[in-house]
C-alpha positions in Angstrom: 0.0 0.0 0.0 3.2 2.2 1.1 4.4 1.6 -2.5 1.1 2.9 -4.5 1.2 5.8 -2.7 4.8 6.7 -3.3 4.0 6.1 -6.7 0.9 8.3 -6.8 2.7 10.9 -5.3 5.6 10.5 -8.3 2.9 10.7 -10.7 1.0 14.1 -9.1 4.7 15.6 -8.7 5.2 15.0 -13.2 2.1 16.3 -13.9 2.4 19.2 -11.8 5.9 19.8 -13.3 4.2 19.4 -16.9 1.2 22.2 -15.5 3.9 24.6 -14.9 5.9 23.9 -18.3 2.8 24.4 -19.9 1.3 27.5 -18.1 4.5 29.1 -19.2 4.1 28.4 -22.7 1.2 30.7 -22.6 2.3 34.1 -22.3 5.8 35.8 -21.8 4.7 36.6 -17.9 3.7 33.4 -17.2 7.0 32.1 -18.8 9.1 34.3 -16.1 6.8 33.4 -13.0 6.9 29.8 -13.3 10.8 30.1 -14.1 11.0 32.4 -10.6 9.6 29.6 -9.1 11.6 26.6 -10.3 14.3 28.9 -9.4 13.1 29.1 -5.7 12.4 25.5 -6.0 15.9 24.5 -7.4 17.7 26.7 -4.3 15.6 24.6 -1.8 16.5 21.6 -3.5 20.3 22.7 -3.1 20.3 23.7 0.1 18.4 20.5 1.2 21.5 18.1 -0.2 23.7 20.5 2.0 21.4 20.3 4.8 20.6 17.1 4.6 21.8 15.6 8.3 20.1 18.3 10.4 16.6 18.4 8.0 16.8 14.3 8.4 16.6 15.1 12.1 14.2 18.2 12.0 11.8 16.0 9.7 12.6 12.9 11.5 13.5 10.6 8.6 16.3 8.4 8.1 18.8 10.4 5.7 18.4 8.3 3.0 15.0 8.7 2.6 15.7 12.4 2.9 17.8 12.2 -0.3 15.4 9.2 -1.9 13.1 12.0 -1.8 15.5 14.3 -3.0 16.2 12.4 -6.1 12.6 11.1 -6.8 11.9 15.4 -6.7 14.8 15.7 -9.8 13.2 13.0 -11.4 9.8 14.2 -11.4 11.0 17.8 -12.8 13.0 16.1 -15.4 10.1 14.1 -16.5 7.2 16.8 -16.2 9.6 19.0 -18.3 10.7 16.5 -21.0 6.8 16.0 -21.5 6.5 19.3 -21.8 9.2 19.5 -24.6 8.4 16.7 -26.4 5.1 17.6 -27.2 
């Protein structure tokens, strides 16, 4: 059951990743806002792989979920965006 949610969740996170590709297809404005906030999104994602032993123990996961989640995040962008591209 653990596993089909994981996987649900990887699935929400690529097509939200495709939404924002696509909402910034739409209009120059659009285009800049959604980059602002993969911008945001990729500093948080930095600073959580440099953080990663003291977010492990603020969240109270192991760390290598903490950078199982990390990865599974890249992933999703990469995917969401390459769907985005390729059609």
């Amino acid at each position: 059951m653990r596993a089909i949610h994981l996987a649900n969740y990887f699935v929400a996170g690529c097509i939200a990743s495709s939404l924002l590709g696509w909402v910034a297809s739409l209009h120059p404005y659009a285009f800049r806002a959604v980059l602002c906030l993969l911008a945001a999104i990729a500093c948080a994602w930095g600073l959580s792989w440099l953080l990663d032993f003291s977010l492990s123990k603020l969240l109270k996961i192991s760390v290598a979920d903490l950078q199982a989640i990390l990865i599974s995040g890249l992933a999703m962008l990469l995917i969401g965006l390459g769907v985005f591209l390729c059609s």
